[in-house]
C-alpha positions in Angstrom: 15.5 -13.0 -19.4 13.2 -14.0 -22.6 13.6 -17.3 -24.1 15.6 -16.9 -27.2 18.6 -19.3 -28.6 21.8 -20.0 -27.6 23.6 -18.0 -30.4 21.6 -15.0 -29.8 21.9 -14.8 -25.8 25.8 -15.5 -26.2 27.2 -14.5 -29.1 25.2 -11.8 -29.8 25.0 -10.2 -26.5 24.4 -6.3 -27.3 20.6 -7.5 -29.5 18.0 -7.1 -27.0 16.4 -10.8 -26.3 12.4 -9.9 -28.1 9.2 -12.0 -27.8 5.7 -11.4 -29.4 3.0 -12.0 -27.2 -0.6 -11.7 -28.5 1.0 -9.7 -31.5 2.6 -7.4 -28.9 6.6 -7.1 -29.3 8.5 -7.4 -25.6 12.0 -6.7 -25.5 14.4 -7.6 -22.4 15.6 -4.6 -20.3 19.0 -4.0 -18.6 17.3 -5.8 -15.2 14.5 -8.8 -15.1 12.9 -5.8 -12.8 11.8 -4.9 -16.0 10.9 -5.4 -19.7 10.0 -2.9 -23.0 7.0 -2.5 -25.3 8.4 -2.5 -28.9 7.0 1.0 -30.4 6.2 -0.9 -33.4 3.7 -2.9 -31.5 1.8 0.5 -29.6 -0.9 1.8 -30.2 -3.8 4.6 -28.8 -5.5 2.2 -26.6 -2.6 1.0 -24.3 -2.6 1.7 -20.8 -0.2 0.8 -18.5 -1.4 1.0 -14.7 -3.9 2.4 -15.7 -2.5 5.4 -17.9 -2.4 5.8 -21.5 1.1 5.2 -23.2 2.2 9.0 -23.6 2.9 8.9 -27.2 2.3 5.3 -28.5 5.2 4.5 -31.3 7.3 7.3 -29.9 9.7 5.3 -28.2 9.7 2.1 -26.6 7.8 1.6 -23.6 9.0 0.4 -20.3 6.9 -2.1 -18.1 7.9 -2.9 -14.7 7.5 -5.6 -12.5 3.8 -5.8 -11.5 2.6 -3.6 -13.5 -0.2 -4.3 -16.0 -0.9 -3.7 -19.8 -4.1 -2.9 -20.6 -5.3 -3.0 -23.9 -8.9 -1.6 -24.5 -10.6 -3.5 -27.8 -14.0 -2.9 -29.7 -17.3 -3.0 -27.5 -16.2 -4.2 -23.7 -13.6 -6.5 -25.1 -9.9 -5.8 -23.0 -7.0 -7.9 -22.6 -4.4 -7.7 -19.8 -1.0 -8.4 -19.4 1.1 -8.6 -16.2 4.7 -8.5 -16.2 6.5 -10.9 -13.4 10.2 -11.1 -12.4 10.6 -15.2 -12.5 
């Protein structure tokens, strides 16, 4: 579950709960085995496990537990993101 406020989680319950991270957009999934990449926030140089997003800002994006977003930048420059079920 992403942090989010009281009248979003409960009253609101069918909005996903979102948080940016480093300018990416995660959304919650159905399970905490799991969370979604906005398609808004995709782009060409995503890989996840390794793999390029098949179609970034097709469709939102699922990561999994333990699996990693990589995110390839000018030069050598990469950032890297690990989802983990709390």
């Amino acid at each position: 579950m992403l942090p989010n406020g009281f009248v979003k989680r409960y009253l609101i319950p069918y909005t996903p709960e979102k948080q940016v991270v480093g300018g990416i957009e995660f959304k919650a999934g159905s399970r905490c085995s799991h969370v979604f990449i906005d398609r808004n926030s995709q782009n060409e140089r995503m890989f996840i496990s390794g793999m390029p997003i098949d179609k970034p800002r097709d469709k939102d994006v699922r990561l999994s537990n333990s699996e990693k977003l990589e995110i390839t930048g000018q030069g050598n420059s990469k950032e890297t993101y690990e989802y983990r079920k709390i």
